[in-house]
C-alpha positions in Angstrom: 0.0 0.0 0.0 2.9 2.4 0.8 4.9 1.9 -2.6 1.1 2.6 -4.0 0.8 5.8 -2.6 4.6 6.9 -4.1 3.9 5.4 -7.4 0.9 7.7 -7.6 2.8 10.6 -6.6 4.9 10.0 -8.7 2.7 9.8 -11.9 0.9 13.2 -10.5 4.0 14.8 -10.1 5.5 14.0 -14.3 2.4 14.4 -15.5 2.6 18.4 -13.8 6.0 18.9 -15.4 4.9 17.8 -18.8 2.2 20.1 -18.5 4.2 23.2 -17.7 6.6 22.8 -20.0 4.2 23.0 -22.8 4.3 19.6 -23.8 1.0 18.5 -22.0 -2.1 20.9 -22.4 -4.9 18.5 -21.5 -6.6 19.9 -18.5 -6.0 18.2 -15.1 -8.3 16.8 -12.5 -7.7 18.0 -9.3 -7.3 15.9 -6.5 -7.7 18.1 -3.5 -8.6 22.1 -2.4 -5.6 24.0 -1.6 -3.2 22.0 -3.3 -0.5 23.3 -6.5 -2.8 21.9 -8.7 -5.4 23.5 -11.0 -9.5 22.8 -11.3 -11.2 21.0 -13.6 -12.5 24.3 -15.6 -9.2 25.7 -15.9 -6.2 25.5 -17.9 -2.8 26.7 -17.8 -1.3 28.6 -21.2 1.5 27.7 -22.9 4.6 29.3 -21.4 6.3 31.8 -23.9 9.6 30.6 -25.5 12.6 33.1 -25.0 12.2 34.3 -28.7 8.5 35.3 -27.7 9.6 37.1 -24.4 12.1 39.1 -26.4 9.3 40.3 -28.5 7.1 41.1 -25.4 10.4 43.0 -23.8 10.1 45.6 -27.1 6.4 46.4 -26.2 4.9 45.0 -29.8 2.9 41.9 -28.7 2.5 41.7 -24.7 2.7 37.9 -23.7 -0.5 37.3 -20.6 -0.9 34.6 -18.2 -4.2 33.1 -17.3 -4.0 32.6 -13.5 -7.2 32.1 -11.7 -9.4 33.3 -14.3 -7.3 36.9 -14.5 -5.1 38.3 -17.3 -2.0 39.8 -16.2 0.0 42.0 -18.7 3.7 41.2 -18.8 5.4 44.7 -18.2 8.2 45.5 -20.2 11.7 45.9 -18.6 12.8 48.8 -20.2 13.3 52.2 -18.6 9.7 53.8 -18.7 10.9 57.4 -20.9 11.7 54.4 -23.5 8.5 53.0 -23.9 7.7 55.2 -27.0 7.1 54.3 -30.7 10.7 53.6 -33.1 10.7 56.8 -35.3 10.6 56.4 -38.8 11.7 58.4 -41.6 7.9 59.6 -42.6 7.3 60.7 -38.6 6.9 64.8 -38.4 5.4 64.8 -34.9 5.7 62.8 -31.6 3.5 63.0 -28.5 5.9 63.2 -25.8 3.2 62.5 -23.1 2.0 59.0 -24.8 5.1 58.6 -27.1 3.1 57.9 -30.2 4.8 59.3 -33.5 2.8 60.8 -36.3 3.1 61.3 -40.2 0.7 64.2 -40.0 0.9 66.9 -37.4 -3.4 67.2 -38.6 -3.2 63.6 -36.4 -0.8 64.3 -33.8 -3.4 67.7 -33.4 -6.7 65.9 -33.5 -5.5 62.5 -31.1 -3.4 64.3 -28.3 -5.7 65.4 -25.1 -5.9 68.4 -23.0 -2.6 69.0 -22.0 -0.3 67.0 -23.7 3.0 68.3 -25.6 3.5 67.7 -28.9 7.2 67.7 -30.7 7.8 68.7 -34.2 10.2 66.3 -35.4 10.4 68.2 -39.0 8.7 71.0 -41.2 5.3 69.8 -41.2 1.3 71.2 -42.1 -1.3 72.4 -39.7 -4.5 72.2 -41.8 -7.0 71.6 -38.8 -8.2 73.9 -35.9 -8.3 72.6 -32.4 -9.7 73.8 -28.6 -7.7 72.3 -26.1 -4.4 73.1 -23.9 -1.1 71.8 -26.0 2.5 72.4 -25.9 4.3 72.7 -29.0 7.9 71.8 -29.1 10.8 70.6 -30.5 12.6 71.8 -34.3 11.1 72.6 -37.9 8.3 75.3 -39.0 4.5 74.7 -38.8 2.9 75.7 -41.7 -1.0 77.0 -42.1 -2.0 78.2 -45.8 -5.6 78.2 -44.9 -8.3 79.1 -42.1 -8.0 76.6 -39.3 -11.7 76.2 -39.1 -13.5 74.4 -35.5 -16.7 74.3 -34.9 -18.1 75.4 -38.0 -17.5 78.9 -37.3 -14.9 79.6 -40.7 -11.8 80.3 -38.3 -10.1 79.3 -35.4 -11.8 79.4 -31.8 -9.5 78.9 -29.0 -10.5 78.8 -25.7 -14.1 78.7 -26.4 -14.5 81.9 -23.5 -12.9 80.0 -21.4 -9.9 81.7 -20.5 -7.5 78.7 -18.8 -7.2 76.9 -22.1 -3.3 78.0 -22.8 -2.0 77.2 -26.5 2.0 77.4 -26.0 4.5 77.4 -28.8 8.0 76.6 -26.7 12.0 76.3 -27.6 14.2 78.3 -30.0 13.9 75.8 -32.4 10.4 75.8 -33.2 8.9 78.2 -35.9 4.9 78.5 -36.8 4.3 80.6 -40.2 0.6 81.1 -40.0 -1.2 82.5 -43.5 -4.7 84.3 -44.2 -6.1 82.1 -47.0 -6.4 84.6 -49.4 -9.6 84.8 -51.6 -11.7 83.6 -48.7 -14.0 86.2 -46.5 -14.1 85.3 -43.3 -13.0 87.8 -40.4 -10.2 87.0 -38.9 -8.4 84.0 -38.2 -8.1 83.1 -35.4 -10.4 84.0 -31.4 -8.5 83.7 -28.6 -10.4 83.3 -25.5 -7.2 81.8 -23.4 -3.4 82.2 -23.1 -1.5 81.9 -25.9 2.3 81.9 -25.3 5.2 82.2 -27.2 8.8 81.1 -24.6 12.0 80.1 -25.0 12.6 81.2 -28.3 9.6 80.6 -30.2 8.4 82.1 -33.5 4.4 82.5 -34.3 4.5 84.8 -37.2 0.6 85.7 -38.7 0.1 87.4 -42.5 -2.8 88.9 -43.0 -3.6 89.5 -47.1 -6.6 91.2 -47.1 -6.4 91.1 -50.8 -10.4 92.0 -51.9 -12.3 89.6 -50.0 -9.1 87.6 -47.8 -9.0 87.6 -44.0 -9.2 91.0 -42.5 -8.4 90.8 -39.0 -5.9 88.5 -37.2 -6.3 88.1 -33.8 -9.8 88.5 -31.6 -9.0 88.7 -28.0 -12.0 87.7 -25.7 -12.4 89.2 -22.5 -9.7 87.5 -20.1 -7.2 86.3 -22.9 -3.7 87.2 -23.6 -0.6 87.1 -25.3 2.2 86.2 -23.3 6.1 86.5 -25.3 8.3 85.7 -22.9 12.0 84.1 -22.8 13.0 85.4 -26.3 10.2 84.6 -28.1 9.1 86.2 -31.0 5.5 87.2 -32.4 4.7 88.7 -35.9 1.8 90.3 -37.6 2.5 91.1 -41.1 -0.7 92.4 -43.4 -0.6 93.0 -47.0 -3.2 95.3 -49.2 -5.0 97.0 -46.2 -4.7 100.4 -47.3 -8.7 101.6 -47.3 -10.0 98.3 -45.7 -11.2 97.9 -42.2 -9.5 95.4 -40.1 -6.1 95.0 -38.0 -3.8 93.0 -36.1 -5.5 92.7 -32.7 -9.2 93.5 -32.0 -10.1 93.2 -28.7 -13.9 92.7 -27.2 -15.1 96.1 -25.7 -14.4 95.6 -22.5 -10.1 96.2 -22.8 -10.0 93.3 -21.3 -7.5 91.8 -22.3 -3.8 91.4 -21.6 -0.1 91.8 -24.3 2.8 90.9 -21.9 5.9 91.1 -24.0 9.1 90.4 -21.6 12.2 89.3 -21.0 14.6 89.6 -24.0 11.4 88.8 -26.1 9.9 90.8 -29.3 6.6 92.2 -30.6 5.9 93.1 -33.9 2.4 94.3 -35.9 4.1 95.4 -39.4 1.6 96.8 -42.2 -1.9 95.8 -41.0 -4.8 98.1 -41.7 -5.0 99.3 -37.9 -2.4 97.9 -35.4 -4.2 97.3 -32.5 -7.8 98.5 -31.0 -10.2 98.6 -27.9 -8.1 99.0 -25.1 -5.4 96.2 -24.3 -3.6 96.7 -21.6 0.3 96.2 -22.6 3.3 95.4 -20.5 7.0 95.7 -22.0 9.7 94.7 -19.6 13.3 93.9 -21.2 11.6 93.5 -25.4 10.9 95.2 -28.4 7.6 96.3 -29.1 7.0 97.8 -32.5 3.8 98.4 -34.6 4.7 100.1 -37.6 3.6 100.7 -41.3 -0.4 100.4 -40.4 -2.2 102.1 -43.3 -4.6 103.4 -40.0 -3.8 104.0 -36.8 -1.3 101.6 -35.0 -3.2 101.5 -31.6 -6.4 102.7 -29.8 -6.8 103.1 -26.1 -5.3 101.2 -23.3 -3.0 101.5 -20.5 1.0 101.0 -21.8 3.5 100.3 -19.4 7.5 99.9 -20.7 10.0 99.2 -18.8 13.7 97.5 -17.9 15.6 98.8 -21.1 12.8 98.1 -23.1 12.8 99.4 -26.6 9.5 100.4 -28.2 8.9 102.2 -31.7 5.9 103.1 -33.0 6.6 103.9 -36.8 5.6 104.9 -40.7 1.8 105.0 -39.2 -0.7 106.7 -41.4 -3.2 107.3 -38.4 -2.0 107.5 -34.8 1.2 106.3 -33.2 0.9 105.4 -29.7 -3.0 106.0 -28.2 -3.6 105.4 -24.7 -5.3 106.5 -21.7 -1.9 106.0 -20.0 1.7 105.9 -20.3 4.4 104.9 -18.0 7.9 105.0 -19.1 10.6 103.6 -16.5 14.3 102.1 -16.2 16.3 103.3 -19.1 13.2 102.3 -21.9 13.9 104.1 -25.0 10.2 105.2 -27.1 10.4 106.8 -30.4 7.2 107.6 -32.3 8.5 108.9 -35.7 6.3 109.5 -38.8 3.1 108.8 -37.9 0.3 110.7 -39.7 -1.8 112.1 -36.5 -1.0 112.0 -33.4 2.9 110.6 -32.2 2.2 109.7 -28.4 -2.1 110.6 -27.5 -2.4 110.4 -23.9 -5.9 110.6 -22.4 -4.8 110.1 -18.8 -1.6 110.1 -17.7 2.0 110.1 -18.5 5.0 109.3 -16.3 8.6 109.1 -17.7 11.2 108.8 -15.1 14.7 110.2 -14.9 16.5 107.3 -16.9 13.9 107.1 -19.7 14.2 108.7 -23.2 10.9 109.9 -25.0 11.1 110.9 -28.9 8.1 112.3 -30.7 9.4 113.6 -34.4 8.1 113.9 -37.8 4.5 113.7 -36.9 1.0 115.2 -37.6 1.5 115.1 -41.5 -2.1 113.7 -41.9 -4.0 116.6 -40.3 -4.3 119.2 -37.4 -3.0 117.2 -34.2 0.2 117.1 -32.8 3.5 115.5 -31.9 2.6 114.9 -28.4 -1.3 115.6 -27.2 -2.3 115.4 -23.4 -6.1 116.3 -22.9 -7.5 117.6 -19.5 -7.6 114.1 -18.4 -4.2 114.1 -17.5 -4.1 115.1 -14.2 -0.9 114.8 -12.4 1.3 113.6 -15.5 5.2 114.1 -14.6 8.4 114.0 -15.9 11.5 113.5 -14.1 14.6 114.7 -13.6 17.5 113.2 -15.7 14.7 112.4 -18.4 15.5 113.2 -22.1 12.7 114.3 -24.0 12.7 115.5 -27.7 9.8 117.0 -29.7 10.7 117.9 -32.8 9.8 118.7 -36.7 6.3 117.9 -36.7 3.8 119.1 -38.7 1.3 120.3 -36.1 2.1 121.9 -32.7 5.1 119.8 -31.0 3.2 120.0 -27.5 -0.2 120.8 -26.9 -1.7 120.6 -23.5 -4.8 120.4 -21.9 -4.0 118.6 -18.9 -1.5 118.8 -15.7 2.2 117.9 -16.8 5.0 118.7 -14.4 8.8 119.0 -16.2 11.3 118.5 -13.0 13.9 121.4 -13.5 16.9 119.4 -14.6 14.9 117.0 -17.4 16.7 117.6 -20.6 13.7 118.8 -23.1 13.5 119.9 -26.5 11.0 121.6 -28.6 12.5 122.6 -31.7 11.4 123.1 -35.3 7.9 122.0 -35.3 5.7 123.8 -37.7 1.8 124.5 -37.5 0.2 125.5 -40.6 -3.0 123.3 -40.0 -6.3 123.9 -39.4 -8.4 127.8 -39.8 -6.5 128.8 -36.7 -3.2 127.2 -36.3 -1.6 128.4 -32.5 1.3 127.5 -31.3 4.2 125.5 -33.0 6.3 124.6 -30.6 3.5 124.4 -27.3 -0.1 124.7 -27.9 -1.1 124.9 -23.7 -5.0 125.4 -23.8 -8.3 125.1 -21.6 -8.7 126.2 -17.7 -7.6 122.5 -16.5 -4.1 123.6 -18.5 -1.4 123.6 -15.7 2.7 123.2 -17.8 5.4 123.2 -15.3 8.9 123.3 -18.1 11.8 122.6 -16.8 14.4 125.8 -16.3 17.3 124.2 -19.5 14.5 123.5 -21.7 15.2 124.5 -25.3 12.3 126.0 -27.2 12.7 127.7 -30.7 12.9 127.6 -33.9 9.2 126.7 -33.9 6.1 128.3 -35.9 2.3 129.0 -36.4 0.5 129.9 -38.9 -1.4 132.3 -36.5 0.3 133.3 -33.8 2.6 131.9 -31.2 5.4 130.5 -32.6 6.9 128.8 -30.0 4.8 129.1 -27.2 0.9 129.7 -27.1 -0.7 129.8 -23.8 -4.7 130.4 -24.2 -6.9 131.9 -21.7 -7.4 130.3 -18.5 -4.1 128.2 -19.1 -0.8 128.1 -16.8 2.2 127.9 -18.1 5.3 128.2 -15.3 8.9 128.5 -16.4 11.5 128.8 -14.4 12.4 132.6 -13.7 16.5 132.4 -13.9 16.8 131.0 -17.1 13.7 132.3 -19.2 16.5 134.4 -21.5 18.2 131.4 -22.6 15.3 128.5 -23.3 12.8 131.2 -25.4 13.9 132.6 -28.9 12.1 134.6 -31.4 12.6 134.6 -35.3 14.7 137.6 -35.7 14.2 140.8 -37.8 15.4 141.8 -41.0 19.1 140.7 -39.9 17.4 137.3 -39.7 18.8 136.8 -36.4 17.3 134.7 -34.1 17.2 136.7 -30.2 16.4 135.7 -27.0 13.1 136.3 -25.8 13.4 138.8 -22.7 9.3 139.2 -22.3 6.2 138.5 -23.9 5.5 140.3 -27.1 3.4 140.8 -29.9 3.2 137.3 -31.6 0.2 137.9 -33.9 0.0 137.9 -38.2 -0.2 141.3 -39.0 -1.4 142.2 -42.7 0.0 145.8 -42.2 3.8 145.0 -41.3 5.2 145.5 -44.4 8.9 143.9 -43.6 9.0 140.2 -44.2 10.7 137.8 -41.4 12.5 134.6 -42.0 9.1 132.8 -41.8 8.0 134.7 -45.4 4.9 136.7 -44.3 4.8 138.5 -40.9 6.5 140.3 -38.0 6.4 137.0 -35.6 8.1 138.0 -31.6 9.6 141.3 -32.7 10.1 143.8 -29.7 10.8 146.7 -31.6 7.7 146.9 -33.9 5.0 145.1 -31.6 5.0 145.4 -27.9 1.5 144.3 -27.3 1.1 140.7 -25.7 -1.1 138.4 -26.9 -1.1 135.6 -24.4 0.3 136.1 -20.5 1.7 132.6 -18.8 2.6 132.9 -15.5 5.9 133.1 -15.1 8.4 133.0 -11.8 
């Protein structure tokens, strides 16, 4: 009975082994709960040769077990940042969040979720819009030839007004050339209702033809978006044919409320659109260029601009205004230059600060009509410049200043007003400062230079109407007034306030061609009385 007993383990025992090892697969009857064996209804799978585990190692056929009824995925024993697809020669995108590799960045687009990062692998085609949060990364240029349409709407809707959505282009390396699909009508092309950066190096450059019937407008900023260029990153706006067509680079909603954030070593450019920007953005320059220049309108309208940190900002070649804004703050060596623009150079509704490292140019301006170089209205009511500041207002075709608000010069800012020339408009006062209206209040600074300037009508250099204040410093108002001279064509120093009036009946001409313009020996009557200490 005893050898019986061994002899049957035995047979159990071999006839486990052969099943194991793949050469038995004919299911076993147990003998006994709780035992190594198996139950009637199950059966154990054939165990994977070397060759197969090898293939299961490289992730392209995962080898299971069938233990107790459950399937258990062999896990591969590579690292896990290497469990992504082989690349192949056709691949233009990967997803680096599920490591899948695409031939067409349209897929890449349409499969990734919210979130994930995308890496161009080469040049490649954008032909499809999207509306989620993605990364873009990696080296080669995104193109778009056509309207990214989503949702039926005929362009691009981003963010859906909802303003977390964040579409980041990321890494020096990385390039997208965005086209208006020309001979198509739709308004713009693309509405931004999110973040949409632009880091590390990045290029998004946007061309809108408006052609007769191509995209018009650019970008639409929804309330709570913005554009963030950050990192040396670079955006560009370039339109073609919008001379005489409505439409520009940004448009925001009316309610401003929206956000341009242009910083650190970064640059912003709007180049040729119809209008630059409009309805109130709030910008912030710290350490970029900003430029909007060659707009066949005006390059901006409203907002609040703040530059700073050696920022350099240019507002150029516009046929409308240059800079518009309700306020201006210029700090820490930042260097603006509005040259050439046809109304308007720097419109200031209210305020302006520049401090004592900043530099403020305002030349060649007003060629379009009757405005000026730079224009503060009454709004502006505590506006100062500090000391150290350089300031220069010079040959524009309107009045270089004109004032209606509260503007303090600190004594030792380094301001000059020099050969503007206002020949607009039925009345055409003051050439070099126009300071109007009872809210008027201009402190100048005691080393200002002033001349050279003229009007049409009367005050040459300096008009202050009624009601106005103008204070000058009392030790130096010989040396920062002049007057065109008299026949000798000498230009003097202006020692008080004389005639400064056209007069049909002076006979002698003056260097300006037609009449006696601050001459103390034929005209002593005053035509306008600052206050002066």
């Amino acid at each position: 009975m005893k050898n019986l007993k061994k002899f049957f383990g035995f047979v159990v025992a071999f006839s486990m082994t052969l099943s194991l090892s793949g050469v038995v697969s004919t299911p076993i009857l147990a003998v006994e709960e709780n035992t190594d064996q198996v139950t009637e209804d199950q059966t154990v799978t054939e165990t994977p040769t070397e060759e197969k585990k090898d293939e299961a190692d490289t992730g392209e056929a995962p080898v299971t077990d069938e233990i107790q009824g459950e399937v258990v995925t062999e896990q591969p024993t590579t690292p896990e940042s290497d469990n992504t697809e082989e690349l192949a020669e056709t691949d233009v995108a990967k997803n680096l969040t599920t490591g899948k590799t695409y031939e067409l960045l349209d897929t890449a687009v349409e499969e990734a979720t919210e979130g994930d990062t995308i890496e161009l692998l080469k040049d490649a085609d954008l032909t499809k819009g999207f509306n989620k949060t993605l990364t873009f990364t990696g080296n080669g240029k995104i193109t778009t030839n056509k309207q990214l349409t989503s949702d039926g709407e005929g362009w691009m809707c981003f963010g859906l007004y909802d303003s977390s959505r964040e579409l980041t282009l990321d890494g020096a390396g990385l390039t997208w050339e965005w086209n208006s699909e020309v001979g198509t009508s739709p308004w713009l092309m693309l509405s931004l209702s999110g973040k949409l950066n632009i880091t590390n190096g990045a290029t998004l450059s946007m061309t809108v033809d408006s052609g007769s019937t191509g995209s018009r407008n650019a970008i639409y900023m929804n309330a709570g978006s913005e554009i963030n260029v950050t990192n040396g990153g670079h955006f560009n706006i370039f339109g073609y044919s919008t001379d005489g067509k409505e439409g520009q680079g940004l448009q925001l909603d009316k309610t401003g409320q929206a956000k341009v954030n242009v910083t650190g070593g970064s640059t912003f450019l709007i180049d040729g659109t119809n209008r630059g920007y409009v309805n109130s953005p709030e910008i912030y320059v710290d350490n970029s260029k900003f430029t909007v220049q060659n707009c066949t309108a005006n390059a901006s309208n409203g907002g609040v601009f703040t530059a700073t940190n050696y920022a350099v900002v240019k507002y150029l070649n516009n046929a409308g205004h240059g800079l518009s804004a309700s306020s201006v703050n210029l700090s820490n060596y930042t260097n603006f230059e509005s040259d050439n623009n046809g109304y308007y150079g720097v419109y200031a509704s209210e305020d302006l600060q520049v401090d004592g490292t900043s530099t403020l140019k305002v030349t060649h301006n007003s060629y379009n009509g009757d405005f000026a170089g730079l224009k503060l209205t009454s709004g502006v009511t505590d506006g100062h410049v500090q000391d150290g500041a350089v300031v220069t207002i010079t040959n524009n075709y309107c009045s270089g200043l004109s004032n209606n608000g509260n503007i303090k010069f600190d004594d030792n800012v380094n301001l000059t007003i020099v050969d503007n020339v206002n020949d607009k408009g039925k009345t055409s006062n003051g050439g070099g400062i126009y300071n109007s209206g009872n809210a008027a209040n201009l402190i100048l600074p005691q080393n200002a230079l002033i001349y050279n300037n003229s009007a049409k009508t009367a005050g040459d250099d300096i008009y202050n109407g009624n009601g106005a204040k103008l204070q000058i410093s009392q030790p130096s108002i010989g040396n920062i007034l002049t007057r065109d001279g008299d026949d000798t064509n000498e230009d003097q120093a202006i020692t008080n306030w004389f005639y400064d009036g056209a007069n049909p009946s002076y006979s002698g001409k003056m260097k300006n061609g037609e009449t006696a313009r601050w001459n103390q020996y034929k005209y002593v009557k005053t035509f306008a009385i600052p206050t002066i200490w």
